[in-house]
BANUMAR-741637 format. One record per residue (C-alpha): residue number from 0; x, y, z. Coordinates in Angstrom, 3 decimals, decimal comma. Example, Ala and Ser with C-alpha at 12.3 -4.5 7.8 and 13.67 -1.06 7.14 Angstrom:
2
[pt 0 [12,300 -4,500 7,800]]
[pt 1 [13,670 -1,060 7,140]]
END
This chain:
328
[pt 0 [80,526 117,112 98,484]]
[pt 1 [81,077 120,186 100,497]]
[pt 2 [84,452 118,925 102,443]]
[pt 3 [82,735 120,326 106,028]]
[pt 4 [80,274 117,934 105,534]]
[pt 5 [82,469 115,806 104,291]]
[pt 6 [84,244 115,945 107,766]]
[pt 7 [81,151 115,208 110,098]]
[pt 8 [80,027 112,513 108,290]]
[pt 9 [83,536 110,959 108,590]]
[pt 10 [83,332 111,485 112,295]]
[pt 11 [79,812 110,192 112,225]]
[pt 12 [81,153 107,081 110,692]]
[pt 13 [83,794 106,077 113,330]]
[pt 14 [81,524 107,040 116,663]]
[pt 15 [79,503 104,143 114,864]]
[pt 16 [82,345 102,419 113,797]]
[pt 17 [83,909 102,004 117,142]]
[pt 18 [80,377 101,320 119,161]]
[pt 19 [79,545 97,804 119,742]]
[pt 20 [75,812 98,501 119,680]]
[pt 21 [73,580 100,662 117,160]]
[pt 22 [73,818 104,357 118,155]]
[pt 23 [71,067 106,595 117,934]]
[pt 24 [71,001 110,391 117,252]]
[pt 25 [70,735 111,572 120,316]]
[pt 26 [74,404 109,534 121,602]]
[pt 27 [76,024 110,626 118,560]]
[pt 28 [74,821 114,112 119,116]]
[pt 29 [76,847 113,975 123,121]]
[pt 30 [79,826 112,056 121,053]]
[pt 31 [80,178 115,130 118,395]]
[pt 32 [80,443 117,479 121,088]]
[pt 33 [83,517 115,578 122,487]]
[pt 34 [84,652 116,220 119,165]]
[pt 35 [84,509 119,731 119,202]]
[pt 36 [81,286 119,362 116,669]]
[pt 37 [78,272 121,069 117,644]]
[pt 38 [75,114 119,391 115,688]]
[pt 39 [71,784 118,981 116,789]]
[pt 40 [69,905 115,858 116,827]]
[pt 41 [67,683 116,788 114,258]]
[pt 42 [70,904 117,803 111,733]]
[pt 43 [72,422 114,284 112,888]]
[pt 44 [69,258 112,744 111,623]]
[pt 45 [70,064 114,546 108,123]]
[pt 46 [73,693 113,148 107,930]]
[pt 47 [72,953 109,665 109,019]]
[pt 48 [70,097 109,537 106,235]]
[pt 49 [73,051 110,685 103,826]]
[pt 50 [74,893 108,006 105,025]]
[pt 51 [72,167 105,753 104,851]]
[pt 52 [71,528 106,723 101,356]]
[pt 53 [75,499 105,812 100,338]]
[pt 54 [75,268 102,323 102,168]]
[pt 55 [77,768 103,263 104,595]]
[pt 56 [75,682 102,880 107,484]]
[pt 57 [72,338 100,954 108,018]]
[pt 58 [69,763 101,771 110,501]]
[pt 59 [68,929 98,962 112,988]]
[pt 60 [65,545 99,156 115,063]]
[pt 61 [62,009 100,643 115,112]]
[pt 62 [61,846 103,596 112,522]]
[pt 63 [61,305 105,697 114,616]]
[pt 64 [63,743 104,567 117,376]]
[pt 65 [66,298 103,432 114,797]]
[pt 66 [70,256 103,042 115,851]]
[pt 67 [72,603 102,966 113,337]]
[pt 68 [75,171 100,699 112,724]]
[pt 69 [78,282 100,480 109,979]]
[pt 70 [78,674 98,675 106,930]]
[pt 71 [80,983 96,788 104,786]]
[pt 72 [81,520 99,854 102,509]]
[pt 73 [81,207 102,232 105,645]]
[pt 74 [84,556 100,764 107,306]]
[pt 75 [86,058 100,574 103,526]]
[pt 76 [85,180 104,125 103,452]]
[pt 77 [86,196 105,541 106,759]]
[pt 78 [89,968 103,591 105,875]]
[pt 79 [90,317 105,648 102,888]]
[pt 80 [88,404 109,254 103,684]]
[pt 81 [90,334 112,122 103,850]]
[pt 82 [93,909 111,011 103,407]]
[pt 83 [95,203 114,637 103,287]]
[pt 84 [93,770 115,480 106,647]]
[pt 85 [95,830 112,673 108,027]]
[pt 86 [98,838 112,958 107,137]]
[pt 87 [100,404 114,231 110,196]]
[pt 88 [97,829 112,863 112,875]]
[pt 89 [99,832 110,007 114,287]]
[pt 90 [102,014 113,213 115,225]]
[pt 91 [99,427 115,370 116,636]]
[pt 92 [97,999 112,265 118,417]]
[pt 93 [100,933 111,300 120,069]]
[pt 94 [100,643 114,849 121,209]]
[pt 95 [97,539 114,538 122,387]]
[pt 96 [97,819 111,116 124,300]]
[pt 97 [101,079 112,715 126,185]]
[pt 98 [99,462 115,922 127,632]]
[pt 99 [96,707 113,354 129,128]]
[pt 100 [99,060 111,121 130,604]]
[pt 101 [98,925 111,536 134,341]]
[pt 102 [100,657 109,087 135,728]]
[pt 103 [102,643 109,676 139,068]]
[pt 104 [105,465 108,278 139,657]]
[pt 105 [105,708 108,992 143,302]]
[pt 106 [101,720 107,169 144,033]]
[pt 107 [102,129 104,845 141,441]]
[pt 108 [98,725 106,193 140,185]]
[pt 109 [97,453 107,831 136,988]]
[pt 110 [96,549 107,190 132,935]]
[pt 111 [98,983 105,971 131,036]]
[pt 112 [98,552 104,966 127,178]]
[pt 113 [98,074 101,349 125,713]]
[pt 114 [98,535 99,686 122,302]]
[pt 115 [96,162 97,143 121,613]]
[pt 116 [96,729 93,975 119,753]]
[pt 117 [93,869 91,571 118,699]]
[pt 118 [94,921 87,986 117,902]]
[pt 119 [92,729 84,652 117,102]]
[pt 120 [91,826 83,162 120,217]]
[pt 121 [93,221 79,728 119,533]]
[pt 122 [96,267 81,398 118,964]]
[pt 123 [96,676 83,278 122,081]]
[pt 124 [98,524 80,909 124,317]]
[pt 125 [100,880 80,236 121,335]]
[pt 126 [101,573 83,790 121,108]]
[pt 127 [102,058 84,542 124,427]]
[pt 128 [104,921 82,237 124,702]]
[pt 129 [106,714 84,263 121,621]]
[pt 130 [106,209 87,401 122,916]]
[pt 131 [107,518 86,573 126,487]]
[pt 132 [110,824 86,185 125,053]]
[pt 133 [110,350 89,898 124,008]]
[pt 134 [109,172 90,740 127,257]]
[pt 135 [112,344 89,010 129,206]]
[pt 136 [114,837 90,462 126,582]]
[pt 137 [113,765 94,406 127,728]]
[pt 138 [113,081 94,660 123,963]]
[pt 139 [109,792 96,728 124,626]]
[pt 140 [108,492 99,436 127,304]]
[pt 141 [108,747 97,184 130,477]]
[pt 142 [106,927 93,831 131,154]]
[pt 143 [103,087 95,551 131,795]]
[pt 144 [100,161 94,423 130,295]]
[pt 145 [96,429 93,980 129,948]]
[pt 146 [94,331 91,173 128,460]]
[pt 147 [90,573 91,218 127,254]]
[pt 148 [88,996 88,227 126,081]]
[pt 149 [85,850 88,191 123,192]]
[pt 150 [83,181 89,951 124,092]]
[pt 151 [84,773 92,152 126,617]]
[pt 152 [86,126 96,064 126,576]]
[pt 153 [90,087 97,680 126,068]]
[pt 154 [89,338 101,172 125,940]]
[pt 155 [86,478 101,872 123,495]]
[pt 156 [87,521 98,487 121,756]]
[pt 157 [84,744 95,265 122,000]]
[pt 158 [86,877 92,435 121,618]]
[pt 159 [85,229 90,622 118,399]]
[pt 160 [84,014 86,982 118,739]]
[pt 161 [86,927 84,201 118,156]]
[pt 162 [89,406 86,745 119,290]]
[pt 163 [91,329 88,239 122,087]]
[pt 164 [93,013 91,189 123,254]]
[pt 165 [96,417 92,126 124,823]]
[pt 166 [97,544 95,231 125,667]]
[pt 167 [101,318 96,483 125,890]]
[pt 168 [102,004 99,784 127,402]]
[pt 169 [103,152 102,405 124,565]]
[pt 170 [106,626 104,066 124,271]]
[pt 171 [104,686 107,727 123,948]]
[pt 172 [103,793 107,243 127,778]]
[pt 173 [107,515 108,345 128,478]]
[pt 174 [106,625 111,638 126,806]]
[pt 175 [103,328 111,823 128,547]]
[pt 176 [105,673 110,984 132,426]]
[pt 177 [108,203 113,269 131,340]]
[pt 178 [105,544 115,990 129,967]]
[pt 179 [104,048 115,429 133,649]]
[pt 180 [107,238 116,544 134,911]]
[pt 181 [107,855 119,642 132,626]]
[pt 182 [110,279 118,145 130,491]]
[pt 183 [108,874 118,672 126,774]]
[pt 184 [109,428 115,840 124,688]]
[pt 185 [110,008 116,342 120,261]]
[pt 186 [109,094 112,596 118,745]]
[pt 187 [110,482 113,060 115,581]]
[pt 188 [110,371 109,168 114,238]]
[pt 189 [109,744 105,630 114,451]]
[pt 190 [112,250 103,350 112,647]]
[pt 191 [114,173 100,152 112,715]]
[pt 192 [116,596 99,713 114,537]]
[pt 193 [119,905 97,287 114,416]]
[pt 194 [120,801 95,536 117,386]]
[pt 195 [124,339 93,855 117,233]]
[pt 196 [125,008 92,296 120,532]]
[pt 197 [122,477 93,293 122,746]]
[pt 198 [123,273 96,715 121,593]]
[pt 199 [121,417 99,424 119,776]]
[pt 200 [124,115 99,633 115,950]]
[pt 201 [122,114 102,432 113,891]]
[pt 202 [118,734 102,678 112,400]]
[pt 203 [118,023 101,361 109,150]]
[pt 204 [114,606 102,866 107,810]]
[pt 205 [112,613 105,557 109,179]]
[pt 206 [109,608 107,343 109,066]]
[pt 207 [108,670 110,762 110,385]]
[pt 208 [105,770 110,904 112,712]]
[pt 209 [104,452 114,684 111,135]]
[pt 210 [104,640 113,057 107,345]]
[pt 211 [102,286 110,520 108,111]]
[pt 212 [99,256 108,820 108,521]]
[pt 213 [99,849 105,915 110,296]]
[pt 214 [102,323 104,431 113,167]]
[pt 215 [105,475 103,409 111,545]]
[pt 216 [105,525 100,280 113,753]]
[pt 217 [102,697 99,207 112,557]]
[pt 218 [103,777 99,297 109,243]]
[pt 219 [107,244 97,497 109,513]]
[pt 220 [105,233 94,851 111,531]]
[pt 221 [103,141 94,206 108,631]]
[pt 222 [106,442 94,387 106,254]]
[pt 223 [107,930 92,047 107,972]]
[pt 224 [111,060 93,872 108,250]]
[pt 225 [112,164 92,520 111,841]]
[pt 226 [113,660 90,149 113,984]]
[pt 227 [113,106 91,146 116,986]]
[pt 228 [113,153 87,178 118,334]]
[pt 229 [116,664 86,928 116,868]]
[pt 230 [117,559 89,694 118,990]]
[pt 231 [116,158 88,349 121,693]]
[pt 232 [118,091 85,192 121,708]]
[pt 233 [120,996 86,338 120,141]]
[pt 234 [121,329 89,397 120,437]]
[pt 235 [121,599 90,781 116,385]]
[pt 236 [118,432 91,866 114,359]]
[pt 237 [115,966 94,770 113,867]]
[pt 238 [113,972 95,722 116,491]]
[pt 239 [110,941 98,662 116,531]]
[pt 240 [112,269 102,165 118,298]]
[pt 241 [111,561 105,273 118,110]]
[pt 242 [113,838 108,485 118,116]]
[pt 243 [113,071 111,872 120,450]]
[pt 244 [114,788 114,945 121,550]]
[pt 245 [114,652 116,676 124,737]]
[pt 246 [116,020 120,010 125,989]]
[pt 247 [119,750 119,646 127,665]]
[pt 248 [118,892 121,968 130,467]]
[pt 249 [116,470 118,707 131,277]]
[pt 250 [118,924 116,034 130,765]]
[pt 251 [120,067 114,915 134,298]]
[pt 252 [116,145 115,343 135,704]]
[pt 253 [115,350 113,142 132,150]]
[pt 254 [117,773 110,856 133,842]]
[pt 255 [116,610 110,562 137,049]]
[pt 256 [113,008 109,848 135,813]]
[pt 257 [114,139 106,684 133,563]]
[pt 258 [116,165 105,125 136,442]]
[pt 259 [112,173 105,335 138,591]]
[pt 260 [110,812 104,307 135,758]]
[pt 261 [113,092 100,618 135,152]]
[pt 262 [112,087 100,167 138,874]]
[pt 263 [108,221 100,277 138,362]]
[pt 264 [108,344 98,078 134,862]]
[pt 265 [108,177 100,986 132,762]]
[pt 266 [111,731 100,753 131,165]]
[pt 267 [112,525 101,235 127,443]]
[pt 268 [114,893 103,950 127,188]]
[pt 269 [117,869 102,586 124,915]]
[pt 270 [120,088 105,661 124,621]]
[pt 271 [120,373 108,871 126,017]]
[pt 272 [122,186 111,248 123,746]]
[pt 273 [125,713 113,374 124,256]]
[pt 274 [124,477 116,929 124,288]]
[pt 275 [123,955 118,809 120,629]]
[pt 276 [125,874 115,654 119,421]]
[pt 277 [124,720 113,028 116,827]]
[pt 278 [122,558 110,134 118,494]]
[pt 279 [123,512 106,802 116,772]]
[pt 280 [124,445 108,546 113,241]]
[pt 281 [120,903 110,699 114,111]]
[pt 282 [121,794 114,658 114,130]]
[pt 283 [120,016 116,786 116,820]]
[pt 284 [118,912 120,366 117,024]]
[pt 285 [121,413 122,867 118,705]]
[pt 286 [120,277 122,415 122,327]]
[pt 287 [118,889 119,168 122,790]]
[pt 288 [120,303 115,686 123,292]]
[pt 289 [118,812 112,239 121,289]]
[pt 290 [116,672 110,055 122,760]]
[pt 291 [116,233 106,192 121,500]]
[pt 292 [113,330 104,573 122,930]]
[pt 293 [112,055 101,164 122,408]]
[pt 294 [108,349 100,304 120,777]]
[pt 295 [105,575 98,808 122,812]]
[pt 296 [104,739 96,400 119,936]]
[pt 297 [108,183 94,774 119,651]]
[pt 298 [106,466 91,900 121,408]]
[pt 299 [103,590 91,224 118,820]]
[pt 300 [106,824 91,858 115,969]]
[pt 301 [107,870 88,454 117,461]]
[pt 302 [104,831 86,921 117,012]]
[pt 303 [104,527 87,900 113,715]]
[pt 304 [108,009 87,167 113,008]]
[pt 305 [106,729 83,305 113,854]]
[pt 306 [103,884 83,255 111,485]]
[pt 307 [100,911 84,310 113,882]]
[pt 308 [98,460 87,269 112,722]]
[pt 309 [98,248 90,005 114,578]]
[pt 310 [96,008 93,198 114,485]]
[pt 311 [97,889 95,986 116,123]]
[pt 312 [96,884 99,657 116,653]]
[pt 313 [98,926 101,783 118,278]]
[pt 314 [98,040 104,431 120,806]]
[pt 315 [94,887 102,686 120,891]]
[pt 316 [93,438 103,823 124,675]]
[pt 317 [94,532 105,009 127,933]]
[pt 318 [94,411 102,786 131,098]]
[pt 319 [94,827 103,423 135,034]]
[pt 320 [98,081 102,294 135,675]]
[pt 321 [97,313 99,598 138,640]]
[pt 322 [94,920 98,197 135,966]]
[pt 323 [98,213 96,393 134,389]]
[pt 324 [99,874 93,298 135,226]]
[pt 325 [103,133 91,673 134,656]]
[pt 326 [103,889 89,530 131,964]]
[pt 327 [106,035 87,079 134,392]]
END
């Protein structure tokens, strides 16, 4: 198939895909041209009877009124589509997510960006409890967070029935703050990260954010390679970080802005690099100091870590900042 088309229908597929109710042509029509895809209602008609024809979608309604809805295959397919095309996006996304970050520090007002973490509702309260112990260690960006129970909305997400949602403020919103303050930011990847004594040893694996396709958190959550509650009360283990650079002409004003930020809740900063010096083993480019920064979803590590499932996506959705309340 013609890989254009090949592209809107895959867009097609996740405005239904992330809608809790059947869309019709006409909303997916106003949705495309948030996407910078211009189709008329009458060509989305034509690509969601392709779709309709491949079983990925099914249409739900009144023939002539029909919404459309996903299927089985349609959510199998939109996992695998296009692999080539994402390679790279978690990097261009966290670009994205930064540059609408517009949270002020001095009004306490503004966007800021939100994992989201689905977990079985029975579970919850269990889970909770685990991923305090994250929260009181520092091992994550501050002790902010949002819950959602079944049925309700995080961002464009519907919590699904049995389940519920938490939200923990992602590390790429200290890009976005210090974007906001003209300070560019270079995320160059996530890894894991050895704690010996409360303090940050060397990272053990890493993944670049430009070579791939997903969030490296969420993959070492899901390989099981931490121990971030080990850290927590003992101070050695692996915990989630990830690794940035920022210009030395913007180091002391970089400084400033993560001392304001520990005194709002939005802390996570682990090291802040010697200038064009190696940042725990890391090298830097000529000009710019390291930058360690702790991952949002160290808490829901922990929970994995004691045997509860967890759904995680990271950079999920962007909140208003008073939205968020503390853990304690």
């Amino acid at each position: 198939m013609d890989r254009d088309i090949e592209r809107k229908l895959v867009t097609i597929l996740k405005i239904v895909a992330d809608s809790s109710k059947p869309l019709g042509a006409r909303v997916i029509s106003r949705f495309l041209e948030e996407e910078g895809i211009h189709l008329t209602e009458r060509a989305v008609r034509f690509h969601l009877q392709l779709m309709d024809e491949r079983n990925l979608t099914r249409a739900v309604g009144r023939q002539n009124r029909a919404g459309r809805e996903i299927t089985e295959k349609g959510r199998e397919e939109l996992g695998n589509a296009l692999v080539s095309d994402k390679v790279g996006m978690i990097s261009s996304r966290m670009d994205e997510l930064s540059y609408l970050t517009d949270f002020d520090l001095d009004t306490r007002q503004g966007k800021i960006i939100l994992n989201v973490s689905m977990l079985r509702k029975d579970d919850f309260a269990e889970a909770m409890c685990i991923a305090k112990e994250a929260f009181e260690s520092n091992m994550c960006v501050g002790h902010l967070v949002l819950t959602a129970d079944e049925g309700q909305r995080l961002g464009l997400l519907t919590v699904p029935k049995g389940m519920k949602a938490l939200g923990t403020v992602c590390a790429v919103t200290i890009n976005g703050i210090l974007l906001h303050h003209r300070i560019p930011v270079k995320s160059r990847f996530g890894g894991i990260l050895q704690m010996q004594n409360y303090q940050p040893l060397r990272f053990t694996e890493i993944i670049e954010y430009s070579a791939s396709s997903l969030d490296p958190a969420e993959i070492f959550i899901k390989g099981k390679m931490t121990s971030v509650l080990n850290v927590a009360r003992t101070g050695y283990g692996k915990v989630l970080a990830g690794f940035r650079e920022i210009p030395i002409a913007c180091l002391k004003e970089a400084e400033s802005i993560f001392k304001r930020l520990e005194e709002i809740g939005l802390s996570g900063t682990v090291v802040i690099g010697e200038p064009n010096q190696p940042t725990l083993q890391i090298p830097v480019a000529n000009g710019y100091a390291g930058l360690v920064v702790l991952a949002g979803l160290n808490p829901l590590a922990a929970v994995e870590e004691a045997g509860i499932s967890t759904q995680n996506m990271s950079l999920c959705t962007m909140v208003n900042y008073p939205r968020l309340m503390s853990i304690k």
